[in-house]
N, C-alpha and C positions, 0 to 999 in steps of 0.2 A: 864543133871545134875540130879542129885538122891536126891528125897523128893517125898514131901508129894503130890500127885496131885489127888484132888477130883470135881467126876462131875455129875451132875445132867442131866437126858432123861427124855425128855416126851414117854411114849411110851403107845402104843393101852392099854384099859381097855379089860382086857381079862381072865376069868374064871380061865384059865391052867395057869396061871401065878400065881406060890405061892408066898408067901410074903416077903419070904429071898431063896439066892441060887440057883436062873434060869439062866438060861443059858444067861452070860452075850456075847456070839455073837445073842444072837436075836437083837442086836444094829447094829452089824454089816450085818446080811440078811437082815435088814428091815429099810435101814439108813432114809430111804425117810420119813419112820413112827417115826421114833426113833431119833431125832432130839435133839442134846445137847442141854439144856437150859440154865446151868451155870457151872462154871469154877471156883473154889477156889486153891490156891497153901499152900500149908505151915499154915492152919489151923486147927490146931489139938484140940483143945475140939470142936469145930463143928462136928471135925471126932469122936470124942470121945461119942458126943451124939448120934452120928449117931451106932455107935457099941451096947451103952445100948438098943438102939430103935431094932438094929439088934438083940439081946443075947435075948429081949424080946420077938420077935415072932420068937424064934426057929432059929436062927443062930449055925452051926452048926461050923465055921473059927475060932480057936479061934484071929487070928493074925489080921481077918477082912481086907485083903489085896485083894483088884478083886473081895471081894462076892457082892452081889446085896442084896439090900433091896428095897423094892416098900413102896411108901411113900404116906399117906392117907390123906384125909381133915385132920382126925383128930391129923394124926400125924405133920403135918404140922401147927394147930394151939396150940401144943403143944412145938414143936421146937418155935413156933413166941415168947409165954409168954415166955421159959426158954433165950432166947436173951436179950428180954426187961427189963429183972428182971436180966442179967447178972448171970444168972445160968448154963453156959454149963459147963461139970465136964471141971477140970483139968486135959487137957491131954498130955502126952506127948511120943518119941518114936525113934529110929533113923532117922535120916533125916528130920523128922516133923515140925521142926520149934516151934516158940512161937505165941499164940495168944497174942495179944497185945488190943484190945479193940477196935483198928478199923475197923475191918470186920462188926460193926453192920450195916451200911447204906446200906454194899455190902447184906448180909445175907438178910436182911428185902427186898432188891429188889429181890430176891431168893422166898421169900414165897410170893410175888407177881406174882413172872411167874408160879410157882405153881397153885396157885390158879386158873389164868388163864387157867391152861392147863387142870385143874378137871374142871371149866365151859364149854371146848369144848371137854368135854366128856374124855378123858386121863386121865393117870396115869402117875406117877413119879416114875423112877428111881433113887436110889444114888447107886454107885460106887467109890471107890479110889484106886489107884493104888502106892506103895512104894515100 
């Protein structure tokens, strides 16, 4: 079924790894390392913040469909306030779906695995694929 499906890697903290547009099979060579954290369907200004946060270090997609972005403390506790504050843009797209205001319990358990994953030493990945 065709939408919106976005998803969060823990994956190795690693120098060669820039901040948008790596090679999203290093998920697939390294599954053992690269391990899903979370699962969103059908939430588009999530994806939509995720795009601004993408366009802002240098995303070169303009469609943001399969690019990677690597996702930092601090962008992670920049995504927490624009939830809490109900500020993710309005976003929308084929297939995407409507955000509706109940992804916040799921989202907020998101910058919880996060975090965890930056205390043992990783980094995060986001991807979505449409």
């Amino acid at each position: 079924i065709m939408g919106l499906d976005m998803y969060a890697h823990s994956i190795p903290t690693d120098e060669n790894i820039p901040p948008v547009d790596f090679d999203i099979k290093i998920l697939d060579e390294r599954p053992g390392d690269c391990p899903r954290i979370h699962y969103w369907r059908k939430h588009p200004n999530l994806h939509g913040w995720m795009r601004e946060r993408y366009v802002d270090k240098g995303g070169s997609d303009p469609d943001f469909n399969v690019s990677t972005l690597q996702l930092t403390p601090e962008d992670i506790g920049d995504l927490e306030s624009a939830i809490k504050a109900g500020d993710l843009p309005d976003t929308s797209g084929f297939f995407f779906g409507v955000t509706d205001g109940s992804e916040i319990e799921d989202d907020l358990a998101f910058i919880a695995k996060a975090r965890e994953e930056f205390a043992k030493g990783n980094s995060v990945a986001y991807f979505a694929w449409w």
